[in-house]
C-alpha positions in Angstrom: -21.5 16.5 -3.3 -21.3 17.4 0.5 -22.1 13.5 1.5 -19.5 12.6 -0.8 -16.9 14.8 0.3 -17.8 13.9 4.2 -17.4 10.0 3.0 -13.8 10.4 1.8 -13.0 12.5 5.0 -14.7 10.2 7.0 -12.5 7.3 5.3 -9.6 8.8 6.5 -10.2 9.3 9.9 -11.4 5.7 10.0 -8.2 4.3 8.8 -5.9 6.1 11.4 -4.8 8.6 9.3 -5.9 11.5 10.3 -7.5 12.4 13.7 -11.8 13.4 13.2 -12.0 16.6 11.6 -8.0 16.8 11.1 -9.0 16.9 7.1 -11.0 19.1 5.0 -12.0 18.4 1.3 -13.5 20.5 -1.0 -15.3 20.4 -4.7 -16.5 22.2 -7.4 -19.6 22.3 -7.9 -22.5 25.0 -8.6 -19.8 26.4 -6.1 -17.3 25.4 -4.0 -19.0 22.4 -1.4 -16.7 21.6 1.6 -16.8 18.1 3.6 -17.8 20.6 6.9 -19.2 24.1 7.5 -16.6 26.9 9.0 -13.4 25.1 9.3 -10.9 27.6 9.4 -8.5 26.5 6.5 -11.1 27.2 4.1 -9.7 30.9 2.7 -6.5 29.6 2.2 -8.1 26.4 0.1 -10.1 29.1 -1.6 -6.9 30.3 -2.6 -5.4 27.3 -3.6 -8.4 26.6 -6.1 -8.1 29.7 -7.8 -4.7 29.3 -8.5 -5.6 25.6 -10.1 -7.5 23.6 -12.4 -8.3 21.5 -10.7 -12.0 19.9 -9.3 -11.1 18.9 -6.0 -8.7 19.7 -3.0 -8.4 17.9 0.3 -6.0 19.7 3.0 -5.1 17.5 6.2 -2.7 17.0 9.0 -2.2 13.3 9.4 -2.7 11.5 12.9 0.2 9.4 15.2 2.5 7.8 13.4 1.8 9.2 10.6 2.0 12.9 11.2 5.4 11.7 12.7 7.5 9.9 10.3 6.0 13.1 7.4 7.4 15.5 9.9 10.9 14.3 10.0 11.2 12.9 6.3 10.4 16.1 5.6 12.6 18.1 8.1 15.3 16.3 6.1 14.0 16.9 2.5 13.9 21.1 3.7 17.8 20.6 5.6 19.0 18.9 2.6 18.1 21.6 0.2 16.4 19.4 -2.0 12.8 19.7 -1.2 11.4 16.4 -2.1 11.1 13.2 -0.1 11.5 9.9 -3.0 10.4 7.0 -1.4 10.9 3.6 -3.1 7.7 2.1 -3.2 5.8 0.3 -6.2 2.6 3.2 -5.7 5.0 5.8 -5.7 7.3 4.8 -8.4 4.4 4.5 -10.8 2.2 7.6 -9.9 3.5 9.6 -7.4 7.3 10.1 -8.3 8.3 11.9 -5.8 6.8 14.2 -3.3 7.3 18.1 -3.2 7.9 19.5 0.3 6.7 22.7 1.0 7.1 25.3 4.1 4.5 26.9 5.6 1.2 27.2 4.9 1.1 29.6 2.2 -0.8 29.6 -1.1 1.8 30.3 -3.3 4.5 27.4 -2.0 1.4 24.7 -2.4 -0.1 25.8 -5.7 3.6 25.8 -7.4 4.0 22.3 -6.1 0.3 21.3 -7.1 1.5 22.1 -10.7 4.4 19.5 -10.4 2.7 16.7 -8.4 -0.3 15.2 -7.3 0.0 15.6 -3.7 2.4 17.7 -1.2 4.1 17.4 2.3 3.8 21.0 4.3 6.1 21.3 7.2 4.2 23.9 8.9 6.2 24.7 12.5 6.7 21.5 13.6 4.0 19.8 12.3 3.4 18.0 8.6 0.2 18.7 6.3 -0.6 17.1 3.0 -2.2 19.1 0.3 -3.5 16.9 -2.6 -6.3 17.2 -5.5 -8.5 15.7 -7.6 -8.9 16.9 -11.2 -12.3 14.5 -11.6 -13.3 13.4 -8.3 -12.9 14.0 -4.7 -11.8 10.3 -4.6 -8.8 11.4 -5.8 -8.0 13.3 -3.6 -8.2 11.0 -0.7 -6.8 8.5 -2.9 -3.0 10.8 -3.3 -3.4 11.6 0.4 -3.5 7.6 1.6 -0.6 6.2 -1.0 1.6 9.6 0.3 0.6 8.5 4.1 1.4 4.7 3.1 4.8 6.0 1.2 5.8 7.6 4.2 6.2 5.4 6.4 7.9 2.9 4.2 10.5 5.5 3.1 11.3 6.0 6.7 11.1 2.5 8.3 13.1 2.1 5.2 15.8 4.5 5.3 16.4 4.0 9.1 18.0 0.4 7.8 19.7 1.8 5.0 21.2 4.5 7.3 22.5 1.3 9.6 23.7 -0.7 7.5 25.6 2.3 6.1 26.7 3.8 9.3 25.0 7.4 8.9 22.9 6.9 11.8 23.7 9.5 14.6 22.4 10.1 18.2 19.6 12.0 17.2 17.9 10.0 14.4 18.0 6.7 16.7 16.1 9.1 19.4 13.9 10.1 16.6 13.0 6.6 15.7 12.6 5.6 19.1 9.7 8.1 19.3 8.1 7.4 16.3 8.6 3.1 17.3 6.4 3.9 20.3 3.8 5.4 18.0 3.0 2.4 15.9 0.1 0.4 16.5 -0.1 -3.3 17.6 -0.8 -5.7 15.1 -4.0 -7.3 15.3 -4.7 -10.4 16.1 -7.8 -11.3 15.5 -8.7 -13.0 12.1 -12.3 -12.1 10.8 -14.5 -14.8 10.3 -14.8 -15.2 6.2 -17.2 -17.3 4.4 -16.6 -20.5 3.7 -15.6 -22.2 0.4 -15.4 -23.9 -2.2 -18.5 -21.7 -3.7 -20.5 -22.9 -6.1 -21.9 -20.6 -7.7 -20.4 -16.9 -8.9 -23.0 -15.4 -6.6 -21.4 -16.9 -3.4 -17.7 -16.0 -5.2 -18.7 -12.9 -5.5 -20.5 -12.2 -1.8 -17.3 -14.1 -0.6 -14.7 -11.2 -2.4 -17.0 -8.3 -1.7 -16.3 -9.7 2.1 -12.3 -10.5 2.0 -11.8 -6.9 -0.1 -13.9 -4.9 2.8 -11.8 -6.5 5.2 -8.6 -6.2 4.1 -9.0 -2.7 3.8 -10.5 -2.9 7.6 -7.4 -4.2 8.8 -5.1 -1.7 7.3 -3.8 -4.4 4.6 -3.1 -2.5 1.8 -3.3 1.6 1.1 -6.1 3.7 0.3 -7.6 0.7 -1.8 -5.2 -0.4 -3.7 -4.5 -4.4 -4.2 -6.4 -6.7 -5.9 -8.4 -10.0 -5.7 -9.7 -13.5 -7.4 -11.5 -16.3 -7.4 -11.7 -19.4 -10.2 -14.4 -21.4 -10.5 -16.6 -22.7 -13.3 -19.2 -20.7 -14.5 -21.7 -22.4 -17.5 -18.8 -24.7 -17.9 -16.1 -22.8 -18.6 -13.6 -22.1 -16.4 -13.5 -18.3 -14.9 -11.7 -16.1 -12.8 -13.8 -13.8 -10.8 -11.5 -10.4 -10.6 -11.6 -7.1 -9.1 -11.3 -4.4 -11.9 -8.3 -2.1 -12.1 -9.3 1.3 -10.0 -11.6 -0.4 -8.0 -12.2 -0.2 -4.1 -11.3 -3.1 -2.4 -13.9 -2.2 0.4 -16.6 -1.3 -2.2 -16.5 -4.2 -4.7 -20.1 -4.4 -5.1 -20.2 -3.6 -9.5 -16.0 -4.0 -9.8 -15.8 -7.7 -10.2 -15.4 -8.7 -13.9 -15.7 -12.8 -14.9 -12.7 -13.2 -17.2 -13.0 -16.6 -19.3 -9.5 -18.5 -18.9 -9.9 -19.8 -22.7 -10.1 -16.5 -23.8 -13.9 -16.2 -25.1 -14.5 -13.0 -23.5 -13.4 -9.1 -23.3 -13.8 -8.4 -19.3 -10.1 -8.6 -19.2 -9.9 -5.4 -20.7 -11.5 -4.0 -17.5 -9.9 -6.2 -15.2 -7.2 -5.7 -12.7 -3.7 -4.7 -14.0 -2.4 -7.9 -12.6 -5.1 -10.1 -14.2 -2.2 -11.8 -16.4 -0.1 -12.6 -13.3 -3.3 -14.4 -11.9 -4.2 -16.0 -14.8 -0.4 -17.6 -15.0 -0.8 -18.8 -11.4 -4.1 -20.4 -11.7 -2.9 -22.3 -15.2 0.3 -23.3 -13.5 1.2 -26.5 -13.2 -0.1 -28.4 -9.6 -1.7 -25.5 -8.7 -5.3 -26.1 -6.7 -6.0 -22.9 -5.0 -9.4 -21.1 -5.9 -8.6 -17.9 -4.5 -5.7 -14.6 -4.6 -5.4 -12.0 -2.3 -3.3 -9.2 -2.9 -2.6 -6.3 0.1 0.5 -4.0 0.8 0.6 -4.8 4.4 3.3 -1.9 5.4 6.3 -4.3 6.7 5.9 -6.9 4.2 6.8 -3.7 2.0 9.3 -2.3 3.9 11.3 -5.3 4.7 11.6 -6.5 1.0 13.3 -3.5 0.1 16.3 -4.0 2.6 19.5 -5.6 1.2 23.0 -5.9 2.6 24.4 -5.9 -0.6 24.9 -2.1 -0.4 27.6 -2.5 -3.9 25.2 -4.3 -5.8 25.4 -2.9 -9.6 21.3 -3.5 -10.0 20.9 -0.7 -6.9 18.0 1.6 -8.6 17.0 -1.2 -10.8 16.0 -3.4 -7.7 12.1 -3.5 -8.4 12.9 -5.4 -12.5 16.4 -6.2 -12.1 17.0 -8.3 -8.8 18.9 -11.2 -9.2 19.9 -12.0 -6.1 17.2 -14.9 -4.6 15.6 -14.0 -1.2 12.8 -15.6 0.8 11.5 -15.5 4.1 11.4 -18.1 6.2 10.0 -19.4 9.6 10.0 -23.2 10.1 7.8 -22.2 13.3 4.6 -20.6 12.0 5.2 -22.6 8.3 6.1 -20.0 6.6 7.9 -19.6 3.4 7.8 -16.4 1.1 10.2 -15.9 -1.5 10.6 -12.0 -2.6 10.8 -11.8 -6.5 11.3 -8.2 -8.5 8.6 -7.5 -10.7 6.5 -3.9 -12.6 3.2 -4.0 -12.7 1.6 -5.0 -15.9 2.9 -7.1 -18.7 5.7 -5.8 -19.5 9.3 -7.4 -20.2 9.7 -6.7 -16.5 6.3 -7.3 -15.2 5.4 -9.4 -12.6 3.6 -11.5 -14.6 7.2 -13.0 -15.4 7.9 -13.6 -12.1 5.1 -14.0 -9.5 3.5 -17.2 -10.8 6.7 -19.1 -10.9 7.3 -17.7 -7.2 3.9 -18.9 -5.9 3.3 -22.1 -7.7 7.1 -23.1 -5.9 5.8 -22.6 -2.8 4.2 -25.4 -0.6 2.2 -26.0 2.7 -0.8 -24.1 3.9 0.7 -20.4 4.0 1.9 -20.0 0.1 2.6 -16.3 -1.0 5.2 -14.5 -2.6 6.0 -10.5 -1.5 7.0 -8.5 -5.1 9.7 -6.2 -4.3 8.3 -3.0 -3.3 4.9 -3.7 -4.2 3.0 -6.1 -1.6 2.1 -9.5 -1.0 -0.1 -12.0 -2.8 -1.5 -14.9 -1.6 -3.1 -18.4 -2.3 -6.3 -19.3 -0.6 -7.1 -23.7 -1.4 -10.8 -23.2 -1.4 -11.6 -19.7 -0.1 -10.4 -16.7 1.5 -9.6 -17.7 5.2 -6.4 -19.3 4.6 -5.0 -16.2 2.0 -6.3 -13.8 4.8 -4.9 -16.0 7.5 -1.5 -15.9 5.3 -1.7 -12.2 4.7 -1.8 -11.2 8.3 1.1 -13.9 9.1 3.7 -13.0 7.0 3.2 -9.4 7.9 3.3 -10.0 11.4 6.5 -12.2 10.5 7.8 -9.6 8.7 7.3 -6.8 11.5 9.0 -9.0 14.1 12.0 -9.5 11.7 12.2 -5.4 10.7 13.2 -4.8 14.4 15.6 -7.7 14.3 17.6 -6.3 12.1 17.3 -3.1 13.6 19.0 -4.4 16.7 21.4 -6.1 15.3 22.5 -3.4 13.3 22.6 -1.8 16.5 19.7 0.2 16.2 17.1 -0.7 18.6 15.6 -3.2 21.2 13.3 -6.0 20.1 11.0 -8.3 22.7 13.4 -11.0 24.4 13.7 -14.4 23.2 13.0 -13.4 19.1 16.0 -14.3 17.0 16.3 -13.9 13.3 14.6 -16.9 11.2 14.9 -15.2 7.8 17.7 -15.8 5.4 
């Protein structure tokens, strides 16, 4: 147990998230086994597990701009009396909800919020700390404590255009976000070197995923592991897609890659990703050639598709299944042309099953993807993954570049000279 709680901590730190040894997990076992010896939060965990049943607990203060944007959203959730931070993200909407805010590190404040949610923000003096637990594994856990990091930031990137397109923004919040711009990252750059396709046999498909999955995680893509990923080729002559299974670990796909027969003739699907319908439509759609599907939540990609000037539009709320208004993004210098499209996850009446394929088939040239509203990015790879990679990273770069367009011309900021707006 103690490896596997120092893997999920480890995981963390790895990822930015927290700073090394900034998060402690612990798990039931014979007794309770903690990811490290003599940490000094451990009585108060103690406490927390009594007061729970629960099998798991990780307690961490998230690193840079993380710790930042937690700090202030929840600032604002204890000032505004209501105690909860909602972002509007696809992760939270279907398994977070919302997230409790707590103050102080006290027992008795996190245990009562435990009991409500998954996962809580502590404002502890000026700094934020996220309590969250596993009721199986310490996997889940780390896996509350990543989406609530991820959800974060896109509720406050988020907000700050809401707040300037609705002129709530005051001295002191633009300050705020000035501090917390200078905190971000750079993007990277450099495009890792994928194998090779078209593969020929479902041992190469597969080493080829296993690959594109670990990095993708790697370069901060999508949140804790969440996304998905596919390839189609033929396998004793029947056409198959190659897909990750729903809960699986993009950067450990090794068992989690079910072959799904596109006429039908067997049951993987039933293990398959969540989205396996929506990447079955694409690859039957009409004209379409591409092997491959990547799907990541790069963080701006996110961000960005939830902003809307149309602040009196009677869909508000409804947004993610209701959209009707059409939106793409487009830059005739890189080649790119992403439409946004509203769409749950699963095969609902509102799923995205109903609207991604359309969305991607549509598109054309050698970037094709389509951003769901709230939820991420997908894209089409011709022969392998280097060109859906190569796509990923693009449009979120793109889409970085444009967030802090808008922001200054809403006022708001400063953005690198000689950028102008090339979305519509």
């Amino acid at each position: 147990m103690i490896p596997l709680l120092a893997k999920y901590a480890a995981k963390l730190a790895a990822t930015g998230l927290v700073a090394p040894d900034d998060a402690l997990l612990a798990a039931l076992d014979d007794e309770l086994a903690w990811s490290r010896a003599g940490d000094v939060r451990q009585p108060l965990m103690q406490e927390i597990f009594a007061g729970l049943n629960i099998s798991a607990l990780l307690l961490a203060r998230p690193a840079g701009v993380y710790q930042a944007v937690m700090a202030e959203l929840a600032r604002q959730a204890l000032a505004d009396g209501a105690g909860i931070i909602t972002p509007g993200d696809c992760e939270t909407r279907t398994f977070l909800h919302d997230l409790p805010v707590v103050q102080g590190l006290q027992a008795e404040g996190v245990i009562q919020a435990l009991r409500r949610r998954k996962g809580c923000v502590i404002l502890h003096g000026d700094e934020a700390f996220v309590a969250a637990f596993g009721t199986v594994s310490p996997e889940q856990a780390y896996v509350t404590m990543s989406s609530m990091c991820f959800a974060c930031f896109v509720a406050y990137f988020a907000q700050h255009l809401r707040d300037l397109r609705s002129g709530r923004m005051t001295p002191e919040r633009r300050a705020e976000f000035a501090r917390i711009k200078a905190l971000l990252p750079p993007d990277r750059s450099d495009v890792p070197d994928l194998a090779p396709g078209p593969f020929a046999s479902e041992d190469a498909a597969r080493a080829a995923m296993i690959q594109a999955g670990r990095r993708t995680v790697e370069y901060g893509l999508v949140d804790s592991y969440f996304g998905n990923i596919s390839y189609r080729l033929p396998v004793n002559g029947v056409q198959t897609i190659l897909i990750s299974q729903t809960g699986s670990s993009l950067d450990e796909l090794g068992p989690c890659i079910d072959p799904c027969r596109m006429d039908g003739g067997n049951c993987a699907a039933i293990t398959a990703s969540s989205e396996y319908s929506a990447h079955k439509a694409v690859y039957e759609g009409e004209g379409v050639r591409s092997r491959a599907i990547l799907h990541g939540h790069p963080r701006f990609s996110v961000i960005v598709s939830l902003d809307c000037p149309r602040l009196d539009c009677p869909n508000l709320g409804e947004c993610h299944r209701a959209c009707d208004t059409p939106r793409c993004f487009t830059d005739a210098a890189s080649g790119l042309s992403v439409p946004i499209v509203p769409g749950e996850v699963g095969t609902g009446p509102f799923g995205l099953c109903n609207t991604l394929p359309q969305a991607l088939t549509a598109t054309s040239g050698e970037k094709r993807g389509a951003i769901v509203y709230g939820h991420g990015l997908f894209t089409l790879g011709e022969a392998d993954f280097r060109d859906a990679f190569a796509t990923l990273m693009d449009v979120e770069r793109f889409c970085r570049e444009e967030y802090f367009r808008r922001v200054k011309r809403l006022g708001g900021g400063r953005t690198p000279a000689g950028e102008d707006s090339r979305a519509r």
